[in-house]
C-alpha positions in Angstrom: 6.8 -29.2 -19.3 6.7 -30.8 -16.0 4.1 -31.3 -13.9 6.3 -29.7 -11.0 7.7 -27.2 -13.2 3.8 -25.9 -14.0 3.4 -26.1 -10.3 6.4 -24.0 -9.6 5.5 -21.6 -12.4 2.2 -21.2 -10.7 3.5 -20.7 -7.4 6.2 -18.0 -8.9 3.2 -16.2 -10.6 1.2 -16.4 -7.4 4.4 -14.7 -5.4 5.1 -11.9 -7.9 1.2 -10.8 -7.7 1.3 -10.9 -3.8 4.6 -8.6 -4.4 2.9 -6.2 -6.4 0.2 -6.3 -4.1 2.5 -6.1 -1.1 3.8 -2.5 -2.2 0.8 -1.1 -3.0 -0.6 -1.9 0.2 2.7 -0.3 1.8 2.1 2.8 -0.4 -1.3 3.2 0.8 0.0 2.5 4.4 2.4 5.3 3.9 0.1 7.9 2.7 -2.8 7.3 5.0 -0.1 7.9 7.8 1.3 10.7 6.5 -2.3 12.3 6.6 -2.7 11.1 9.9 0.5 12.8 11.3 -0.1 16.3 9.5 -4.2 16.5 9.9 -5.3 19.5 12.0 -8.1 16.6 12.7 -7.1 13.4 12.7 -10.4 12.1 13.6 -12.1 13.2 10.3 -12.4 11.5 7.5 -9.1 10.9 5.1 -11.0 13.2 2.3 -12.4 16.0 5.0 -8.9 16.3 6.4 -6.8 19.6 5.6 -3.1 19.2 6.0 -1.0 21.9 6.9 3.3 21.5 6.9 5.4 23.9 8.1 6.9 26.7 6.1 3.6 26.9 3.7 
């Protein structure tokens, strides 16, 4: 193997784990929103909050 093909197998490695990464941080992103938007108290704590949707 070439010294630039271990570099770009690196770099590919390194990309796919800030991918991964990338998602879950969008998933996380996603939900804390969602609590936000639904909380009857948005200023509490994420684990204090109750959330209430319409229709249940």
């Amino acid at each position: 193997m070439k010294p630039v093909d271990r570099h770009l197998f690196a770099l590919g490695r390194v990309i796919a784990v800030a991918a991964a990464l990338a998602f879950w941080v969008a998933v996380a992103l996603a939900v804390e929103a969602h609590y936000w938007m639904f909380a009857t108290d948005p200023s509490a704590p994420i684990g204090e909050r109750q959330i209430e949707h319409e229709g249940e």
